[in-house]
C-alpha positions as CSV (number, residue, x, y, z in Angstrom):
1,X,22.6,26.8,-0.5
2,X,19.7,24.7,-1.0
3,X,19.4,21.0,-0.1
4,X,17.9,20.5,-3.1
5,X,20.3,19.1,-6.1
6,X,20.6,15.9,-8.6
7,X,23.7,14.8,-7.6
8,X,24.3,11.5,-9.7
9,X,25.5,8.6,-7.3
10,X,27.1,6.8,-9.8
11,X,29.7,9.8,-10.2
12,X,29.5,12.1,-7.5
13,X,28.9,14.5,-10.1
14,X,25.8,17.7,-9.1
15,X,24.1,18.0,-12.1
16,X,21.1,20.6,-11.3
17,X,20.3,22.4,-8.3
18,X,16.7,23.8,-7.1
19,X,16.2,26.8,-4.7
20,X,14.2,25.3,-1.3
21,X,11.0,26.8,-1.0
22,X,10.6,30.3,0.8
23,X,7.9,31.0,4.2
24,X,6.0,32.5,1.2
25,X,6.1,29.9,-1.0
26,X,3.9,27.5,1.6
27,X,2.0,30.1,2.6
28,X,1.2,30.2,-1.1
29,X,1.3,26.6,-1.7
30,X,-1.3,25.7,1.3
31,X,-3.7,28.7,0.5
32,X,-4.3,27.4,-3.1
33,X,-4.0,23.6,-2.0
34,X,-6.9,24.7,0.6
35,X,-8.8,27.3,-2.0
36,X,-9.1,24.6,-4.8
37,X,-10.6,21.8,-2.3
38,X,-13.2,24.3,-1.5
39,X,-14.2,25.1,-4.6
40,X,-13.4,23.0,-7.3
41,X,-12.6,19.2,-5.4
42,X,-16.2,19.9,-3.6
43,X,-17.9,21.4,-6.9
44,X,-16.8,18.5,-9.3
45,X,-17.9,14.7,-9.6
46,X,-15.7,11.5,-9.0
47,X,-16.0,11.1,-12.5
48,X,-14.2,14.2,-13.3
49,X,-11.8,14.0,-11.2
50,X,-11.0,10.7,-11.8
51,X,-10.7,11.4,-15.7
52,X,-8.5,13.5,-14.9
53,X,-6.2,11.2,-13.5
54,X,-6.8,9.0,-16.1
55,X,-4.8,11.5,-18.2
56,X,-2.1,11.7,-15.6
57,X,-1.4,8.3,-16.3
58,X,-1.7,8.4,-19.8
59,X,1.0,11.2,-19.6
60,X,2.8,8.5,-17.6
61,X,2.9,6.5,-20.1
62,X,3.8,8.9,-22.9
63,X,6.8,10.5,-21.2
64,X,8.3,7.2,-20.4
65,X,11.7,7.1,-21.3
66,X,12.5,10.7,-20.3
67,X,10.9,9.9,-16.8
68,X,13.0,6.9,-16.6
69,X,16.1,8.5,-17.5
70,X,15.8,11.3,-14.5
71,X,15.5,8.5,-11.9
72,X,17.9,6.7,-13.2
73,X,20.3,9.9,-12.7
74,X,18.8,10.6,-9.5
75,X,18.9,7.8,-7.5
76,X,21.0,5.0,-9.6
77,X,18.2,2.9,-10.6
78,X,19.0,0.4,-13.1
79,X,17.0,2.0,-16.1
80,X,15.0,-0.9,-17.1
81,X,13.7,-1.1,-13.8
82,X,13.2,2.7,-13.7
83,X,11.0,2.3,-17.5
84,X,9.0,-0.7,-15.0
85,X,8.4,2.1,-11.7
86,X,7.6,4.8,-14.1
87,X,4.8,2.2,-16.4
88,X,3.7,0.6,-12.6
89,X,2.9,4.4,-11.5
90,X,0.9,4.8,-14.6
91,X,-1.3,1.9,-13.7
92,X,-2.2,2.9,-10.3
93,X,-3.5,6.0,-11.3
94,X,-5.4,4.0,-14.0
95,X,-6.6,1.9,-11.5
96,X,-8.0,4.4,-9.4
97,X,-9.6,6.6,-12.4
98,X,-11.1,3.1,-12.7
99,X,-12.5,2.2,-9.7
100,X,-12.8,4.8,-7.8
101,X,-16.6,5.9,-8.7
102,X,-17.2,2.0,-7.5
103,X,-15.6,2.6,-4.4
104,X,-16.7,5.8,-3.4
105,X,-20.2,4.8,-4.1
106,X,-22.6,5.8,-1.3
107,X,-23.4,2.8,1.2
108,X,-26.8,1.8,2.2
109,X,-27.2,1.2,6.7
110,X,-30.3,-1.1,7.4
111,X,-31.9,0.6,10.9
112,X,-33.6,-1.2,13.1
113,X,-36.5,1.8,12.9
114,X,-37.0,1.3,9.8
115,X,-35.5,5.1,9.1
116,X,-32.8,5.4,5.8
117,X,-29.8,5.6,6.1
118,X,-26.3,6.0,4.3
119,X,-22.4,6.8,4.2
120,X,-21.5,8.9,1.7
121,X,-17.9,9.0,1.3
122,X,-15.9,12.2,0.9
123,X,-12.5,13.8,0.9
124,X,-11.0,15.8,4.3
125,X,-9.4,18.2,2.7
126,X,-5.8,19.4,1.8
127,X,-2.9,16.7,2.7
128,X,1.1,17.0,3.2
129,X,2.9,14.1,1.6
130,X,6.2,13.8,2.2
131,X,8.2,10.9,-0.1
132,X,11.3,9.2,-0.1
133,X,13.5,9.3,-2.8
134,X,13.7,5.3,-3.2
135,X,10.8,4.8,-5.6
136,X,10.2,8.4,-6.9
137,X,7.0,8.1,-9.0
138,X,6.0,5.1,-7.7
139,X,5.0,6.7,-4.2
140,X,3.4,10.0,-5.5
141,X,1.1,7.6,-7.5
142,X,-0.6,5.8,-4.6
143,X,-0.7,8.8,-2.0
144,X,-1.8,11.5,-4.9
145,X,-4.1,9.5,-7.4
146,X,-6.7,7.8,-5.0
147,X,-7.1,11.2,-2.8
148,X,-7.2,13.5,-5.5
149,X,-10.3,11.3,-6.5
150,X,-11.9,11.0,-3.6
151,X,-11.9,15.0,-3.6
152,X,-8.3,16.0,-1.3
153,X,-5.5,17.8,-2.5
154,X,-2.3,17.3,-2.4
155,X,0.9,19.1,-1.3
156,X,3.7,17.2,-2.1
157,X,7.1,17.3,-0.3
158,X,9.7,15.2,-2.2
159,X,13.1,14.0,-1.4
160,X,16.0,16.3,-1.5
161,X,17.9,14.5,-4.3
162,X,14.6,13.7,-6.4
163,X,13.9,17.4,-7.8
164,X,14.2,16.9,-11.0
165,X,11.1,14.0,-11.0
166,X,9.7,15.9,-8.8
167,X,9.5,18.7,-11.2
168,X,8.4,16.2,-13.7
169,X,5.3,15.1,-12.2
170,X,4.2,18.8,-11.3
171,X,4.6,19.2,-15.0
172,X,2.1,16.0,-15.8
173,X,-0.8,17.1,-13.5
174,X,-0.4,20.5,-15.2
175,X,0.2,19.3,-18.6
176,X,-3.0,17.2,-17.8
177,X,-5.2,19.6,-16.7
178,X,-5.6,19.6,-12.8
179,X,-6.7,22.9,-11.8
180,X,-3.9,24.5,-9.9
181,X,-3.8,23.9,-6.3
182,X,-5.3,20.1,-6.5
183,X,-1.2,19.0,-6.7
184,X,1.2,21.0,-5.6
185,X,4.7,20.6,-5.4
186,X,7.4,22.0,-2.6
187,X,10.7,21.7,-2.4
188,X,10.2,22.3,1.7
189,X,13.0,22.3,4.6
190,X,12.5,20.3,7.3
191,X,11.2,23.3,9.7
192,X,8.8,24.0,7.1
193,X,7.3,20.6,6.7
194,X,6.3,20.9,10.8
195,X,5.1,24.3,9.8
196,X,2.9,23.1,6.5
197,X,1.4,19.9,9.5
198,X,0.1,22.7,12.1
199,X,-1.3,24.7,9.5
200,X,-5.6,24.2,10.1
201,X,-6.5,23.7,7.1
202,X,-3.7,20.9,6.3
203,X,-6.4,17.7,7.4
204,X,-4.0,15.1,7.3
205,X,0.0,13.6,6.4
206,X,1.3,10.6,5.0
207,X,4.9,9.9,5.2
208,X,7.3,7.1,3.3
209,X,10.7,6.6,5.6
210,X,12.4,6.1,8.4
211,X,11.1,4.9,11.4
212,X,13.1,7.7,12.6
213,X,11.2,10.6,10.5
214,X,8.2,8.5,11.6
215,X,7.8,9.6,14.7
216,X,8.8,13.1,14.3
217,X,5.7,13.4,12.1
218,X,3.5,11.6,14.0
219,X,4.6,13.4,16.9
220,X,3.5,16.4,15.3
221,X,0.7,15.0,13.6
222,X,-0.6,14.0,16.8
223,X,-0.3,17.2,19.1
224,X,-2.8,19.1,16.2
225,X,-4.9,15.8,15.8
226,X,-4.0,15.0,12.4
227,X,-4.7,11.8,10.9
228,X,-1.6,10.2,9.1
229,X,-0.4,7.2,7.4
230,X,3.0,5.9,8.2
231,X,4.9,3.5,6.0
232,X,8.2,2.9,7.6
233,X,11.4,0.6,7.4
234,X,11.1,-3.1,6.8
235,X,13.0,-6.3,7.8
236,X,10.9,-8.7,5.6
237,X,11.8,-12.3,5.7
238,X,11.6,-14.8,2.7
239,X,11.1,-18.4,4.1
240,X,12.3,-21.5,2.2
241,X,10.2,-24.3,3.9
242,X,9.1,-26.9,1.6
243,X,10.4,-26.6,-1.7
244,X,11.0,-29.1,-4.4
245,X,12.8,-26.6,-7.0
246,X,15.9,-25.2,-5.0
247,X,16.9,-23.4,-7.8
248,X,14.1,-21.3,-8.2
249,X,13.8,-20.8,-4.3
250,X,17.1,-19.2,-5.2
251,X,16.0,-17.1,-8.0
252,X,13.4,-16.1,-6.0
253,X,15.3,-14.8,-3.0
254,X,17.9,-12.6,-4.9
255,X,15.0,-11.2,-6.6
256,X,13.2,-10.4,-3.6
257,X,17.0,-9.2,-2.2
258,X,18.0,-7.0,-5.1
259,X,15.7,-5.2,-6.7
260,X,16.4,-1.6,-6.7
261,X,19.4,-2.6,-5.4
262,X,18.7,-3.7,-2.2
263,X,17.1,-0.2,-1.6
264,X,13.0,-1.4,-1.1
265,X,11.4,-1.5,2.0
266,X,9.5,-4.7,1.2
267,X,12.7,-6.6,0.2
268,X,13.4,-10.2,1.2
269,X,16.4,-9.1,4.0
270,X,16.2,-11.6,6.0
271,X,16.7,-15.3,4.0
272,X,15.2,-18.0,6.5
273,X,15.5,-21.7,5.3
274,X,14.5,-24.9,6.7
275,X,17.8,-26.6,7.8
276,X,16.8,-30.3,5.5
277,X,17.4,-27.3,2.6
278,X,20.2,-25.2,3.7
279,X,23.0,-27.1,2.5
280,X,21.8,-27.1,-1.1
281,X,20.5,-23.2,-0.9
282,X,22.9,-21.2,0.8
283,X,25.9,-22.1,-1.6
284,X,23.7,-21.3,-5.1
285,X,22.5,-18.5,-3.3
286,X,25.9,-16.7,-2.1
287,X,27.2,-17.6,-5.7
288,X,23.9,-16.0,-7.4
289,X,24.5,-12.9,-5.0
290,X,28.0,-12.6,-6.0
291,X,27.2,-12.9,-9.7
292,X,24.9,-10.0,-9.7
293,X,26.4,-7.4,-12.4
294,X,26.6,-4.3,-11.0
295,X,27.2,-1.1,-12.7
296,X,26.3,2.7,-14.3
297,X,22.3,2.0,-14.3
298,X,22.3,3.4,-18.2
299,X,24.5,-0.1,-19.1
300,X,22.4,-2.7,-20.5
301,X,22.2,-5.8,-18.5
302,X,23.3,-3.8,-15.2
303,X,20.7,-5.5,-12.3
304,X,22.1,-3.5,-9.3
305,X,22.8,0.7,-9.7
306,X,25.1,2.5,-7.1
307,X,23.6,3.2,-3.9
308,X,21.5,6.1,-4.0
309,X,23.9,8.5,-2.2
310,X,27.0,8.7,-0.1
311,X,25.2,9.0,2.9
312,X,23.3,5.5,2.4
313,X,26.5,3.8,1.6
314,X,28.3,5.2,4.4
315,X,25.5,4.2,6.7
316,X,25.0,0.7,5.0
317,X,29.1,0.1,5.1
318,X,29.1,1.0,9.2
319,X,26.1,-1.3,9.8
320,X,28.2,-4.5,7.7
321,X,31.6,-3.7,9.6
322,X,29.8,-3.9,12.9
323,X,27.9,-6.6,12.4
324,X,31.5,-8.6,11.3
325,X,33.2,-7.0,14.0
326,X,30.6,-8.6,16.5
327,X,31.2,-12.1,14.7
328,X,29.0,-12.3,11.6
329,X,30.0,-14.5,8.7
330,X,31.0,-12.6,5.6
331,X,30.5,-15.2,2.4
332,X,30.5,-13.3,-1.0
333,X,30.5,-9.6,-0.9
334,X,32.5,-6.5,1.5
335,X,31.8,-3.9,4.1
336,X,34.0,-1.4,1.7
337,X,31.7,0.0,-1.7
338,X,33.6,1.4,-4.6
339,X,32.6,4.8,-4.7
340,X,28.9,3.9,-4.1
341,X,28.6,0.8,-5.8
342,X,28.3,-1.3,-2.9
343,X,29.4,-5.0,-3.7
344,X,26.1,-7.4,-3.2
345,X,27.1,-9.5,-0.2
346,X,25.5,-12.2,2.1
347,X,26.0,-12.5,5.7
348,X,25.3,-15.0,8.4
349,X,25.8,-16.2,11.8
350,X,24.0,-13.1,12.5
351,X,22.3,-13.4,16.2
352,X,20.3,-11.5,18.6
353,X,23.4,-10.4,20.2
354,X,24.3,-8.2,17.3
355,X,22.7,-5.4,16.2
356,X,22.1,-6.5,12.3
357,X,19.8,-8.9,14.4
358,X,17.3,-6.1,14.4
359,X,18.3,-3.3,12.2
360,X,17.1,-2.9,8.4
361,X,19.9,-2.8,5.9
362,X,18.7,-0.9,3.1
363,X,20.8,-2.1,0.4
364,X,22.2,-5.3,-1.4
365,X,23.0,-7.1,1.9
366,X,21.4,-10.3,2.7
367,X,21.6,-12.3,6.0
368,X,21.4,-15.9,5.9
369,X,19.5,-18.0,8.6
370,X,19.1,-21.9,9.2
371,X,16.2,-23.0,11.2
372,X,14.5,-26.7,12.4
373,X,11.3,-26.2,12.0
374,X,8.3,-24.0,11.2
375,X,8.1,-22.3,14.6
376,X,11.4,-21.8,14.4
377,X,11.5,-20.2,11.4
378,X,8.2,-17.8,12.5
379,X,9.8,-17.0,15.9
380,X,12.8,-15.6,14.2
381,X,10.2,-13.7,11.4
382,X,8.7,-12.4,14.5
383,X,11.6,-11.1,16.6
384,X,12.0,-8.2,14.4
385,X,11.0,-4.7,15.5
386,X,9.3,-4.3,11.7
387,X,6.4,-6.0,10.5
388,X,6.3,-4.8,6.5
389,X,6.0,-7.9,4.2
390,X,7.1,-11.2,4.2
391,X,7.2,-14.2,1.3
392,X,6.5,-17.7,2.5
393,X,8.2,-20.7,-0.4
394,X,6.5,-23.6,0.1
395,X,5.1,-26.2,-2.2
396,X,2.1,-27.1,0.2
397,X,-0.3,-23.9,0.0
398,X,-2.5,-24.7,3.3
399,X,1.0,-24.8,4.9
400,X,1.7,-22.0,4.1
401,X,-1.2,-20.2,4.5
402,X,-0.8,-21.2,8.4
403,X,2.6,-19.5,8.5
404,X,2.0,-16.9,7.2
405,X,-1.4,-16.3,9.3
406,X,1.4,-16.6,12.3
407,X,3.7,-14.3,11.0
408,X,3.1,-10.1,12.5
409,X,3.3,-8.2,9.1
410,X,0.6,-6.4,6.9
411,X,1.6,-8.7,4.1
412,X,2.3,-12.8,2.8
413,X,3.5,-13.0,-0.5
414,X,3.3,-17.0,-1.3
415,X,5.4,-18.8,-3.8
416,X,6.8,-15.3,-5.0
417,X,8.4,-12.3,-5.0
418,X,7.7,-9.0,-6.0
419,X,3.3,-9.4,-6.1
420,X,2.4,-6.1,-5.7
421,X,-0.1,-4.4,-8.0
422,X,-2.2,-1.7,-7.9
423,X,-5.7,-3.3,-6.6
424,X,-3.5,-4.8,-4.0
425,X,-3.2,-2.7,0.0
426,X,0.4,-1.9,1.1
427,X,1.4,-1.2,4.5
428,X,2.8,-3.0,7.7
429,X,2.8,-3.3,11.6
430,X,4.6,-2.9,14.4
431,X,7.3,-0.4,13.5
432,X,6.8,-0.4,10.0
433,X,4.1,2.1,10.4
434,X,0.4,2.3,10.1
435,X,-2.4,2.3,7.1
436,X,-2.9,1.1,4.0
437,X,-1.9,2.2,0.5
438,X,-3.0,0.8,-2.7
439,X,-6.4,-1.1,-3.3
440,X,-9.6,0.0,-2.5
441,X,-8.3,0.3,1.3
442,X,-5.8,2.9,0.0
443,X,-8.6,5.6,-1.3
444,X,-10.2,5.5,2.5
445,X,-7.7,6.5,4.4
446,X,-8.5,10.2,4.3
447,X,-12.0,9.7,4.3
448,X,-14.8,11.6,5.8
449,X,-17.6,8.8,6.0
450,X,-19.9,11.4,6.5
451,X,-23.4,9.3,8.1
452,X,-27.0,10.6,6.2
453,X,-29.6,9.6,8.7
454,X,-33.5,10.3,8.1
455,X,-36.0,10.1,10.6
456,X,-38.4,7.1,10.5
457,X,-41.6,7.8,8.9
């Protein structure tokens, strides 16, 4: 049976199956990945590539509401933040048919000689992706836009439960007019995907998940010298130092808590306030977290879906009923979901004793912290195994700036949540992974910056 279904978390219901790939079916899927770099990615300019993509995103933005409505089955994501995902993914690969002519621009190199000299910037060849089912479109977009561009292409190993958009997009890169081969779309087993990495003329891998499914790629990666990119689990904090407007320092941290219900590995996890604040915050924010309206993500005015599956409630209800059962503070919330609609709930007295201390709860579960100081407060950031993002409330900007410069992540939001855009890089340290997405740092990843060097005259 294949691993492969729509299985709607909000009922339990399996509304579509797809067969998993066949031996032959990579074998096919890598030859024409690897036979369209060579002659049409090499053969063709930035520009045409790039317009290109211009119509995948216009396609994007057509096909909306349909697009919306398959993640929103999928992986219970409240629909009018599956509309948002679906227009954000349509602006990164604008951004990129943008830009990218600008960034791949050949690059001058003074020599002492005399001599002339440039870089001239150029894809690697075919590249395994391999996605998580959290943010659907939304992760194709800034692994397949920028490299398709830059002259890779892509085969693209989606989650399990996301066929149907994975299906979808396949369709858009067709329907727009990518040669066959540039984007190509697997429903691959596990086995397979170590088989599609060892393949020579796979270049490179870039993988959204666990830390877990991390290193199995990397392990694999690195034993036939592959390059890959690694975005991984998160544990960011939000910090409430300085802030004159409590209430939006609330706002703020449930927004950075909830969206996509808890299930985004750049969400504010860990809440970290000043202990002159705490009083005020943590009662507005366990009543805000409790008055989250959580339901069937096709109801207007629902802000938190089901869990994604049963497996992530399962794991996300063990995690809560250990962490109580080693002494944490339940304040608004439970450890039990209903069905998979897991109640938002807010923790504390969490400490490094337990083992919430330094997992990642990947869903609407927040743990509270009070702290004396600033050092404080960044020693506690910093005692985390992941380094993803982080957001830093504070009224006094050079304050914060120094902070955040302390803090080991790839990224300081200041004065807000959810900042990210497409001209902005993505990624983390530490166990969070490796490399950048997103930005102009996101098309060199899988770069050959092939040196031209003439002889002095």
């Amino acid at each position: 049976m294949s691993n492969y279904a729509v299985t709607n978390p909000a009922t339990g219901e399996v509304l579509a199956t797809f067969p998993t790939a066949s031996d032959a079916d990579i074998e096919q899927a890598i030859a024409s990945a690897d036979k369209t770099q060579r002659e049409w990615s090499r053969k063709t300019t930035i520009a045409a590539r790039a317009a290109l993509i211009q119509k995948v995103a216009d396609l994007h933005n057509e096909r909306v509401d349909e697009l919306a409505a398959i993640i929103s089955r999928e992986m219970g994501k409240p629909l009018d933040q599956a509309v948002g995902e679906v227009e954000f993914s349509a602006a990164i690969y604008e951004y990129y048919a943008q830009n990218a002519e600008e960034f791949l621009k050949d690059e001058t190199i003074v020599t002492d000689d005399g001599g002339k000299a440039f870089i001239r910037r150029q894809g690697i060849g075919v590249l395994l992706g391999i996605m998580p089912w959290n943010f659907p479109y939304y992760q194709v977009a800034r692994f397949a836009g920028p490299n398709i561009i830059l002259g890779n292409t892509i085969v693209l190993k989606h989650a399990e439960q996301c066929p149907e958009s994975a299906a979808a997009i396949q369709r858009i890169f067709d329907d727009a007019g990518v040669p066959a081969g540039a984007y190509v779309n697997v429903f691959a087993s596990h086995d397979q995907i170590k088989t599609i990495i060892e393949d020579d003329r796979v270049q490179g891998v870039s993988l959204t998940g666990s830390e877990r499914a991390g290193a199995i790629v990397a392990e694999i990666a690195g034993r036939n010298l592959k390059k890959c990119v690694l975005e991984l689990g998160g544990s960011d904090v939000l910090l409430v130092l300085d802030v004159a407007d409590i209430d939006a320092a609330v706002d703020a941290a449930v927004g950075g808590r909830m969206d996509n219900t808890g299930q985004a590995c750049n969400g504010s996890k860990r809440i970290v306030v000043l202990d002159k604040y705490y009083d005020e915050f943590a009662p507005k924010f366990i009543e805000a977290m409790g008055a989250i309206k959580t339901g069937d993500p096709f109801e207007d005015g629902v802000q938190a879906g089901p869990m994604s599956s049963d497996k992530a409630t399962i794991g996300l209800s063990k995690q809560v009923k250990n962490a109580l059962d080693q002494g944490a503070v339940l304040h608004t919330g439970s450890a039990e979901a209903n069905g998979n609609f897991f109640p938002p709930t807010v923790l504390s007295g969490v400490t490094p004793a337990m083992d919430a201390y330094r997992e990642e709860l990947f869903g609407p579960v927040a743990v509270l912290y009070r702290v004396s100081s600033d050092e404080e407060a960044i020693t506690l950031a910093n005692s985390s195994p992941y380094g993803l993002g982080s957001v830093v409330l504070c009224d006094d900007e050079a304050r914060a700036i120094e902070v955040g410069d302390k803090l080991e992540v790839g990224m300081v939001f200041i004065n807000g949540v959810g900042l990210d855009a497409p001209e902005l890089p993505f990624g983390g340290v530490k166990k969070s992974g490796f490399g950048r997405e997103l930005g102009k740092f996101g098309i060199e990843e899988f770069q050959n910056k092939k040196l031209f060097r003439f002889a002095a005259k």
